[in-house]
N, C-alpha and C positions, 0 to 999 in steps of 0.2 A: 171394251166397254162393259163397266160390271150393272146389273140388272140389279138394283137395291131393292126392289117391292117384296122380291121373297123374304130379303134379311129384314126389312122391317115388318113384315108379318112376322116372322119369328120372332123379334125382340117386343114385338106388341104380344104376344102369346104368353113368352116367359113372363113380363111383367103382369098381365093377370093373374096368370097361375100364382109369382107371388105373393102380391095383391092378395089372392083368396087365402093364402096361409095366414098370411099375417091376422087376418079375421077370421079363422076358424077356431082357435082355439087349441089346434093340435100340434103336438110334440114334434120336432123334427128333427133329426137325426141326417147332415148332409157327410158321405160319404165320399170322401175323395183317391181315385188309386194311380198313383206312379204320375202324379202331378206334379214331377221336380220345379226347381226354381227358372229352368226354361223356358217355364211354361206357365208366366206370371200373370196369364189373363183368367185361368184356371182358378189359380189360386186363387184372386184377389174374390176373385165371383163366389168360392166356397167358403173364403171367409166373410164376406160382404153376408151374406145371405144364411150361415150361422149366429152372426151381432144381431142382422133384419132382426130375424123373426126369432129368436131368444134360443136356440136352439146349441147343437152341439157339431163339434166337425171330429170324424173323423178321417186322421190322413196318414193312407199309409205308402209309404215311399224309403224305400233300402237308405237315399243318399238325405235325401232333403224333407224331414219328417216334424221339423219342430212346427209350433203352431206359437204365433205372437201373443206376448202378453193383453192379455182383455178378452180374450176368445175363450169359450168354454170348448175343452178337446181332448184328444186321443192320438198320441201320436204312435206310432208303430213304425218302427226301423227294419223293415221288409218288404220281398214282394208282394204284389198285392196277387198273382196268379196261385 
């Protein structure tokens, strides 16, 4: 039986927080490391949340480093350690 009231506190938290970026005014800079293509809920979230709020992504990852056409970014073909 999974217990949802925690995860949906959590997802109601994130969404304030970025809620609050998005009207502050300030620069963001989302940083993503060793988020291969496995791990497509990652990604989609660092990019989703770089377009949000006008911001930049960077992703660094040895295998899987590109970043999608339309995303402002940084890509780096290493580890992130």
């Amino acid at each position: 039986h999974w217990e949802s009231s925690r995860t949906r506190r959590q997802q109601l938290s994130f969404a304030k927080w970025v809620h609050s970026l998005e009207h502050s005014g300030s620069r963001v800079l989302v940083v993503e490391l060793g988020a291969g293509e496995a791990v497509p809920t990652v990604r989609r979230t660092s990019e989703m949340l770089a377009k949000r709020l006008g911001g930049t992504l960077l992703r660094i990852n040895p295998r899987d480093s590109h970043i999608p056409h339309g995303i402002r970014g940084l890509s780096l073909a290493c580890g992130a350690l």
